[in-house]
Legacy VTK file of the C-alpha trace (Angstrom):
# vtk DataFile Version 3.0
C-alpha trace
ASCII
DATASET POLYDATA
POINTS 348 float
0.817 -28.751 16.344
3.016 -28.836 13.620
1.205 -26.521 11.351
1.846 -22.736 10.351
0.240 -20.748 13.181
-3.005 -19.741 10.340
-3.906 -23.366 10.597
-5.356 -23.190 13.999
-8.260 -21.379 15.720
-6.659 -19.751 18.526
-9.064 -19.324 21.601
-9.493 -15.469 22.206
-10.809 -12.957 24.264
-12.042 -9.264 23.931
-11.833 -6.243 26.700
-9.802 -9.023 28.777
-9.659 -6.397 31.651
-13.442 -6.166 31.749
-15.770 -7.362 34.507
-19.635 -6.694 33.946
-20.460 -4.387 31.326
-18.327 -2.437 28.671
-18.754 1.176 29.900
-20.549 2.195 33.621
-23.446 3.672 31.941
-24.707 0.531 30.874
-25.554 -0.486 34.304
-28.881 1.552 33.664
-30.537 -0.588 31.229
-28.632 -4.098 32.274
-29.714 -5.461 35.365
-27.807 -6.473 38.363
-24.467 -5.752 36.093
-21.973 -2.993 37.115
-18.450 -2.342 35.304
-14.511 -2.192 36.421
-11.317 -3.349 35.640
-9.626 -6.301 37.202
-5.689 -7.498 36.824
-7.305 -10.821 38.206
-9.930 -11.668 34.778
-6.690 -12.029 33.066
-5.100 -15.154 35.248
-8.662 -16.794 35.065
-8.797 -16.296 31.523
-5.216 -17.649 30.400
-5.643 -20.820 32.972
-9.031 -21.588 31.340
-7.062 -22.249 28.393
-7.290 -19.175 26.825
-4.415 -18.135 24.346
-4.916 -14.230 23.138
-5.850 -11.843 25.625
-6.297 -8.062 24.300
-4.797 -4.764 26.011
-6.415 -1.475 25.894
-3.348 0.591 26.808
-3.838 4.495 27.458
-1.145 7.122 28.989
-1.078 7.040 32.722
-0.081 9.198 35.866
3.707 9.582 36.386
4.818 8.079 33.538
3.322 4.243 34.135
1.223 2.916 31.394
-2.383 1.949 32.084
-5.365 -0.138 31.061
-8.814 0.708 30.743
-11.954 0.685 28.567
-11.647 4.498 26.539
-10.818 7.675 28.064
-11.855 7.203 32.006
-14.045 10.468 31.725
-16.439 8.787 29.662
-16.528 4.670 30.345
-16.544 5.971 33.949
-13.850 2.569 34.353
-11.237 2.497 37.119
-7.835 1.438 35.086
-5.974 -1.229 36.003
-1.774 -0.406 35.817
-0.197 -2.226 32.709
2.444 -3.398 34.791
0.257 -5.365 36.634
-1.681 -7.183 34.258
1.626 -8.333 32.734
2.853 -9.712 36.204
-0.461 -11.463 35.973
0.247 -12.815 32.313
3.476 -13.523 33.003
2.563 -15.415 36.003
-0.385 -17.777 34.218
0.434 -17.863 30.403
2.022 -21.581 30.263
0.461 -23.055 33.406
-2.504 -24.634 31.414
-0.894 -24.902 27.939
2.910 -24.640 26.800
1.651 -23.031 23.358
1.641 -19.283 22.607
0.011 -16.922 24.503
-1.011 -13.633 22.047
-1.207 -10.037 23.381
-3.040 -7.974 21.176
-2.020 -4.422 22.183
-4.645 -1.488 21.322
-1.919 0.933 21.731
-3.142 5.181 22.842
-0.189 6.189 24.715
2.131 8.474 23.976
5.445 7.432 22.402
7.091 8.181 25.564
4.874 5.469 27.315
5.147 3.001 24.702
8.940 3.083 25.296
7.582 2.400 28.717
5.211 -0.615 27.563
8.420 -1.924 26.140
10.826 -1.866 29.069
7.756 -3.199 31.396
7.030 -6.012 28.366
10.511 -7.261 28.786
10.890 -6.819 32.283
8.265 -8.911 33.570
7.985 -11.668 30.832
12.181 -12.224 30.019
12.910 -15.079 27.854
9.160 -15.688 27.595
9.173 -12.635 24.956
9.381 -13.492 21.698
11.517 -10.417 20.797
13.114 -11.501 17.615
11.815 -13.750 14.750
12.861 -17.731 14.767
15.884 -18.096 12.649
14.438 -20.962 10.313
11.187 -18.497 9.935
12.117 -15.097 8.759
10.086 -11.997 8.396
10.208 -12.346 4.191
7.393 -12.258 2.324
6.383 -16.152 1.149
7.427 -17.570 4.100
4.933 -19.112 6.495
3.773 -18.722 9.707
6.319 -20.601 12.504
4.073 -23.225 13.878
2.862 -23.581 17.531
5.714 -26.010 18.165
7.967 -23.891 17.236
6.270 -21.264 19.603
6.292 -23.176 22.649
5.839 -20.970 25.660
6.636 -17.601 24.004
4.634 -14.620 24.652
3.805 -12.764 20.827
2.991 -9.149 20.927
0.448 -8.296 18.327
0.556 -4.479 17.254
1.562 -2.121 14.540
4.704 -2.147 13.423
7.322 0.873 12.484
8.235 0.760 8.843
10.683 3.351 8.481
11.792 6.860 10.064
10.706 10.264 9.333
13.702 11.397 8.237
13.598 8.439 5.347
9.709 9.524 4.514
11.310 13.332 4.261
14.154 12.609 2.032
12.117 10.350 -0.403
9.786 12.619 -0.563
12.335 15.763 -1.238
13.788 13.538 -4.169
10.522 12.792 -5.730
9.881 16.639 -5.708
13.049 16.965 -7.442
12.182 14.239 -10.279
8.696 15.763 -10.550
10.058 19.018 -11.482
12.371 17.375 -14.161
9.817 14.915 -14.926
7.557 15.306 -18.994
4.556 14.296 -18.465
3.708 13.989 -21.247
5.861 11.608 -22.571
5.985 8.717 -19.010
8.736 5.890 -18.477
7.366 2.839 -19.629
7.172 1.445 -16.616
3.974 3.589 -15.903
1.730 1.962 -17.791
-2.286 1.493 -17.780
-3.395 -1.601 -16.592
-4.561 -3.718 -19.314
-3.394 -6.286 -22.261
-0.374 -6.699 -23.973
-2.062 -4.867 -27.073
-3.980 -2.250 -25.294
-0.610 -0.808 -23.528
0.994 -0.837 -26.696
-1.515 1.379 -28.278
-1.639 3.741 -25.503
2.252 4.230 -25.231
2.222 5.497 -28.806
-0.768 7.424 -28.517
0.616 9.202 -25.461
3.566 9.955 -27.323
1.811 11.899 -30.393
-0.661 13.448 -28.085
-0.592 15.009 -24.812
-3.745 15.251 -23.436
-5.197 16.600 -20.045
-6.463 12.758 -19.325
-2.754 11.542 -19.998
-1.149 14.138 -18.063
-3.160 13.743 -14.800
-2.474 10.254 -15.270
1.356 10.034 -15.766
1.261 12.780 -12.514
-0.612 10.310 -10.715
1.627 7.895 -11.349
4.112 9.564 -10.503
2.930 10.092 -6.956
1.891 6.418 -6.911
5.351 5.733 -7.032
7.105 8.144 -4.266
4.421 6.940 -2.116
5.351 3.089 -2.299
9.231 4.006 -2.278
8.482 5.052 1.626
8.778 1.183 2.180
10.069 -1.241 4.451
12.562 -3.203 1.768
10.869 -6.910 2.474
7.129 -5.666 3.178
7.243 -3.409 0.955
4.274 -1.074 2.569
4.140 2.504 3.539
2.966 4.328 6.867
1.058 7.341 6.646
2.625 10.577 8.522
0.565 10.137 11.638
1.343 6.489 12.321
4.842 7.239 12.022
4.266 10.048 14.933
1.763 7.581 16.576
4.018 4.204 16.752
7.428 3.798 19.210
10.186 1.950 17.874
11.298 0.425 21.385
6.980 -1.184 21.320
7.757 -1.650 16.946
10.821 -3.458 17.560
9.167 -6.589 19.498
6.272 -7.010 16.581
7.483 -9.616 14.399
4.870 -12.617 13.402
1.614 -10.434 14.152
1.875 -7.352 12.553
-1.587 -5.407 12.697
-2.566 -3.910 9.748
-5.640 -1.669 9.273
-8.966 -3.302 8.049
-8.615 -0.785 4.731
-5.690 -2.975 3.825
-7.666 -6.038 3.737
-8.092 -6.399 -0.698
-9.440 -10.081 -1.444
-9.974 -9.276 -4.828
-6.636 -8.095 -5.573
-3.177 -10.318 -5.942
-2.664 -11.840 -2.358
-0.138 -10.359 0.073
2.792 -12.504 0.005
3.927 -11.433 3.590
2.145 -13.948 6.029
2.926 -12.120 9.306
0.666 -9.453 8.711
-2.460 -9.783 9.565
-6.199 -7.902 9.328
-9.126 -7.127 11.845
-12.956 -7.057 11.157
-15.922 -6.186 13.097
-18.434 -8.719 13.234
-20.709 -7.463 10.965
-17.751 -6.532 8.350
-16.402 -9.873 8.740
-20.117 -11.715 7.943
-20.003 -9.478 4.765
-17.080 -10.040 3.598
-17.855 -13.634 3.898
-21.042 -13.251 1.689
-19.256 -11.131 -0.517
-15.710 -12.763 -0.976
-15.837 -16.236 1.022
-13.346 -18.281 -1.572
-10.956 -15.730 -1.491
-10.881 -14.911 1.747
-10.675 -19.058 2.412
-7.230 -18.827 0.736
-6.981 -15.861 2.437
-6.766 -17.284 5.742
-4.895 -20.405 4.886
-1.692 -18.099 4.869
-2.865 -15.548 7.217
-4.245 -14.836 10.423
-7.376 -12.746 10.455
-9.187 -11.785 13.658
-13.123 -10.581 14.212
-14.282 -8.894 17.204
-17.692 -7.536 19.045
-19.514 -5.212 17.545
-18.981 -1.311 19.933
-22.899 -1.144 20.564
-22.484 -4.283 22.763
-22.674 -2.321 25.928
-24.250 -5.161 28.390
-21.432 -7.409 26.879
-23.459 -9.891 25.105
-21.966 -11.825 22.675
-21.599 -13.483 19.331
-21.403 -17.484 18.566
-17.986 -17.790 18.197
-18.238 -21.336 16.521
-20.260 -19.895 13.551
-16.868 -16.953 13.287
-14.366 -20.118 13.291
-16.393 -22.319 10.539
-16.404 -19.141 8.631
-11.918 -19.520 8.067
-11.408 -16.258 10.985
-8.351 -17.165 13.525
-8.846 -15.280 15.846
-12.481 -14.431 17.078
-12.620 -12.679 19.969
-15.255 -12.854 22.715
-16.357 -10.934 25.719
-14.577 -13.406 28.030
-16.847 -12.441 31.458
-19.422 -14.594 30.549
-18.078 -17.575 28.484
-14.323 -18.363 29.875
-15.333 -20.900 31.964
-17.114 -22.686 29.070
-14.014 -22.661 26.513
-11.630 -24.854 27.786
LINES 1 349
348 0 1 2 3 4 5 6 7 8 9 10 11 12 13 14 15 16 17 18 19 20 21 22 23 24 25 26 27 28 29 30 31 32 33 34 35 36 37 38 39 40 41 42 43 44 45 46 47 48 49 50 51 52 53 54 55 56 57 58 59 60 61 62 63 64 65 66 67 68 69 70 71 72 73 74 75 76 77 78 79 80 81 82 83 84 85 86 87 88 89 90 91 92 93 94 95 96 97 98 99 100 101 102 103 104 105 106 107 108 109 110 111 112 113 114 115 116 117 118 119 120 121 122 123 124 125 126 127 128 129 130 131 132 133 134 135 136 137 138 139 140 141 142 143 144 145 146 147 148 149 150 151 152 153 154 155 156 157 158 159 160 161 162 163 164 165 166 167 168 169 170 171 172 173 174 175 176 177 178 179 180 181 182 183 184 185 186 187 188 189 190 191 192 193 194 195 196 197 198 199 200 201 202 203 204 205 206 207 208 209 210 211 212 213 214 215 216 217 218 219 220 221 222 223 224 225 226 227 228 229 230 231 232 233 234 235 236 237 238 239 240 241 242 243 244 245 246 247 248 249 250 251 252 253 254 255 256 257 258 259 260 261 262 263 264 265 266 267 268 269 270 271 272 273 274 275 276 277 278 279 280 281 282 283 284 285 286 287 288 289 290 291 292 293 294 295 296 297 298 299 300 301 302 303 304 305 306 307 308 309 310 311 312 313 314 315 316 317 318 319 320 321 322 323 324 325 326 327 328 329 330 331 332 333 334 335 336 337 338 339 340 341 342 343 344 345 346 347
């Protein structure tokens, strides 16, 4: 277990909280199968060897965090309090296995409740949390994956992570105004260039010097925005946040993301030059993820020699059937999460 972490399958489950179906409805066309939420499913699940249990987390009453399938007034799903379920993980994480145990957070709460999520995450799991990267294995892009050794009963916290501050995105953005008003478009920096060869650049840098038309100067204006929008970075990731995730994500929850940082699906591009920062890591649905191994499956090999990338259920499994997760792990995915109700006691 001396490998970077994106060596391994790493045994997973989906809607951890979940006994019986996925939303109450369901009980109408699934026989003998109601639906609730259940602090216990999470003990049974980490001491059947388990290593990645997931965490819907919505706003609750007074302040206090809970978990639950969706909104309440549509799954119809008692919550269970997040407090609780981390008690439970805290409790049962290393009694069957003293390698990492994963918490992938699906974060809805407000930011005042994710400041919340934080206090309760170090509360009730201490030195357990891994709050800060290893030492020997920082957060720089090239570097790999700390192996499960190095891991060794520490809980991981898998969410998005907080690039930079609002007040950064505004004054970035209030100097690239300011260059863009200065800025001749019709005659660009050289360093906005067409993609292309050597001798096809060269011709079009002269050319847009003699002539300035309306093709060149919606380019060089794109361009230009290109640019102000990368320059909202985080100085080793080098990746921007859109306005709404910055509203959407807490720093106190950001801060103890370090070696699974969730990025969105969108930001998944095989075909393009590979993402040289190994923490980060991607989510498909099922069906996405059997597509893009038809479409891309040597790419997304080396993909996943470096990375971690997870595949979960499909939403239309209500009566929570599932997948073959054997055919998932041949196919280079990490993670593959499962409804764990009905097959915990068979993956041990």
């Amino acid at each position: 277990m001396h490998q970077p972490l994106s060596c391994y399958f790493i045994n997973s489950s989906h809607n951890s909280y979940l006994i019986g179906a996925q939303i109450r409805h369901a009980r109408y066309f699934c026989a003998n199968q109601s639906s609730s939420a259940d602090v216990e499913i999470y003990r049974q699940i980490l001491l059947s060897g388990c290593r990645c249990v997931e965490l819907d987390c919505w706003d609750g009453p007074d302040g206090e965090p809970i978990i639950t399938h969706g909104p309440t007034e549509i799954t119809l799903i008692q919550p269970v309090l997040f407090k609780d379920v981390c008690d439970a993980i805290a409790e049962s994480a290393f009694k069957t296995s003293v390698y990492p145990v994963c918490l992938s957070i699906e974060n809805h709460c407000s930011p005042a409740q994710q400041a919340r999520m934080a206090e309760i995450f170090i509360e009730s799991f201490g030195d357990l949390l891994l709050k800060d990267p290893i030492p020997d294995v920082p957060l720089l892009a090239g570097v790999p994956l700390p192996s499960p050794y190095m891991l060794r009963r520490k809980i991981l916290i898998k969410g998005r992570k907080k690039i930079a501050s609002n007040r950064d995105e505004a004054k970035v953005w209030a100097q690239c105004s300011k260059d863009l008003s200065s800025f001749d478009l019709s005659n660009p920096e050289p360093e906005i260039a067409t993609s292309g060869d050597c001798s096809t650049d060269k011709e079009e840098t002269v050319h847009s010097n003699t002539v300035n038309t309306p093709d060149i100067l919606e380019r060089n204006s794109r361009a230009l925005y290109e640019m102000a929008s990368i320059a909202i970075t985080d100085e080793s990731a080098n990746t921007c946040l859109t306005i709404n995730e910055y509203e959407k994500c807490g720093s106190e929850l950001s801060n103890l993301v370090n070696y699974l940082e969730a990025r969105p699906s969108s930001d998944l591009k095989l075909k393009q030059k590979g993402d040289k920062c190994y923490y980060r890591m991607h989510s498909l649905a099922e069906k996405k993820a059997i597509e893009t191994v038809f479409n891309f499956s040597s790419l997304l090999a080396k993909h996943c020699v470096k990375q971690l990338l997870r595949v979960y259920p499909d939403g239309n499994r209500f009566n929570s059937t599932n997948y073959m997760p054997m055919i998932r792990f041949y196919l280079f995915f990490s993670f593959v999460f499962y409804i764990a109700i009905f097959f915990f006691f068979l993956i041990i």
